[in-house]
N, C-alpha and C positions, 0 to 999 in steps of 0.2 A: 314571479313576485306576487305575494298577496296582495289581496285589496287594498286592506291594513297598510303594508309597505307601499305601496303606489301612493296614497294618500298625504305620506311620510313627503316620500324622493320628493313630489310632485307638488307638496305643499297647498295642496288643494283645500286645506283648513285656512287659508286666507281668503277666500272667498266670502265677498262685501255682499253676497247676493242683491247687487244694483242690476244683472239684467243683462251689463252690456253684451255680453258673449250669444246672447240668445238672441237681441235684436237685432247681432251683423252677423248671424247665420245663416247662409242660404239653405236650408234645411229647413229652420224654423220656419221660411217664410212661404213655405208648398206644404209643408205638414207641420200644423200648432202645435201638435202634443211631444216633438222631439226640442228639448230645453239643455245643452250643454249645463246650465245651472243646476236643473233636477238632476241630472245624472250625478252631478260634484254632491248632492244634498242628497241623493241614495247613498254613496258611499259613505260620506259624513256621520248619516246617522244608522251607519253598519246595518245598511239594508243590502248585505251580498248577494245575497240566492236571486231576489228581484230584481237586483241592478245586472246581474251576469245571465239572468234568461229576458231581460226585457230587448222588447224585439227591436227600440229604439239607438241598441245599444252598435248594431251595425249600420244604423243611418247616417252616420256621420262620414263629413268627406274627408276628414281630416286635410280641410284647406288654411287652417290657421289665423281665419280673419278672428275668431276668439281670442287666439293668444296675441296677437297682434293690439287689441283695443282692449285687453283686459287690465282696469288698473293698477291688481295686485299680480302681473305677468304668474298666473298660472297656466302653464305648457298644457292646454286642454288637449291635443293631436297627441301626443308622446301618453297622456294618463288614459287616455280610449284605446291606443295602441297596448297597453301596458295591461287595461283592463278584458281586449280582448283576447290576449295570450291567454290572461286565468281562465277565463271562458272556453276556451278549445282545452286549453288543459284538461280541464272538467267536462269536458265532453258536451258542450253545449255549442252546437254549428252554426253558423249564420245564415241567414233568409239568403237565398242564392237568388240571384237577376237570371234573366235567359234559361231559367233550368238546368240551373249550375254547370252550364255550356263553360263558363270564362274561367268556371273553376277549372273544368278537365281539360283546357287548353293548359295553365299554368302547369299541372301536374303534367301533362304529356311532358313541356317545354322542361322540367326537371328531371327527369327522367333518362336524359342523354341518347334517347333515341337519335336514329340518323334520317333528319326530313327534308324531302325535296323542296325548299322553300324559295330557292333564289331565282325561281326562271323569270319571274318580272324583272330582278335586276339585270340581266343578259337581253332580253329585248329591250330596255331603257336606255342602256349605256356601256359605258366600259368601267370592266370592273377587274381584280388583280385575284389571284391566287395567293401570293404572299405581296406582304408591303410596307407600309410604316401606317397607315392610315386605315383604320376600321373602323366601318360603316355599322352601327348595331343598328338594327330595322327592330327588332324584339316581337311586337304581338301582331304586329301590324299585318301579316299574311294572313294570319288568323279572323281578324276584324276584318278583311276583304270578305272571309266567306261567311261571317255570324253575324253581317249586319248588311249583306248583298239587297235583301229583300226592303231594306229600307233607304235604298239608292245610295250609301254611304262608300264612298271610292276612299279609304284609308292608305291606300299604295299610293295615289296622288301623291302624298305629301313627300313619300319616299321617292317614289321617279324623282321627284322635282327635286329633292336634294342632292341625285347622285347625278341628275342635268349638272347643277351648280358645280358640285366637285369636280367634275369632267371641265367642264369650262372652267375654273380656276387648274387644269391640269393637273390633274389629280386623279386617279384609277385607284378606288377603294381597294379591298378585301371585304365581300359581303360573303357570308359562311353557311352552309347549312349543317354547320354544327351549332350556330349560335345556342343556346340556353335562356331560357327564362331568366331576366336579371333580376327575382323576385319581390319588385314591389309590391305588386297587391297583396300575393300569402304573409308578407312581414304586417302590413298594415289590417290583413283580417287576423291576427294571429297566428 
């Protein structure tokens, strides 16, 4: 979808430019110069090429306190998603975090490679081969080793739900076929 049409779907020509979207950003309020309003006022006044390499354009968390307090409900998460499709389209990639470490985890995790990922859930608990019940753990083995060095125990959270399930009797299926369930690549483009 073009800009043009984004602007359409998304109705971002009702923009009151009052603000609110920007002052309940959390975004806005660690870095000034990213404005969910300037970005609507790029588009608006068919500033494409600027609004699709501006580097602001991947700052967003798409948490939707914007669309939530906006009083002409313009979908701002859905028109940044929408505007960073064009962007990749156009061959224009976004600032990578970690040194695009969480990129090449998603890409491995598409890829349907076969990864040894479940040994924490076999020391944790009890888990099923087949069952009615599956467990998606998703990046989280991932996040044990890309954020080790900043004492971050990400598997925490997963032991502790497959404690819970176990005690509620219950013996998952955790897989190491699982897949990336693509949110981030949908939300970067």
């Amino acid at each position: 979808m073009s800009i043009e049409e984004a602007v359409r779907a998304y109705q971002t020509y009702y923009c009151l430019d009052c603000g609110v979207c920007t002052g309940s950003c959390p975004v806005s309020r660690v870095t000034p110069s990213f404005s969910p309003r300037l970005i609507v006022e790029k588009a608006l006044l068919e500033m494409g090429e600027e609004l699709l390499n501006d580097r602001e354009l991947w700052s967003c968390l798409t948490c939707s306190r914007c669309f939530e307090r906006c009083p002409t409900n313009i979908n701002f998460p859905e028109f940044m998603r929408t505007i960073r499709e064009e962007a990749t389209r156009r061959g224009v990639k976004p600032v990578l975090a970690h040194h695009g470490m969480l990129q090449s985890v998603m890409e491995l995790q598409t890829q349907g490679i076969h990864q040894k990922k479940t040994d924490w859930a076999k020391e944790s608990g009890r888990i099923a081969e087949k069952g009615d019940t599956f467990f998606f753990v998703g990046c989280m083995p991932y996040f044990q080793v890309i954020f080790r060095d900043i004492g971050v125990d990400s598997l925490s959270v997963s032991r502790k739900v497959l404690r819970v399930l176990n005690a509620a009797g219950i013996e998952p299926v955790v897989s190491d076929d699982e897949v990336c369930c693509g949110h981030d690549m949908l939300w970067n483009g």
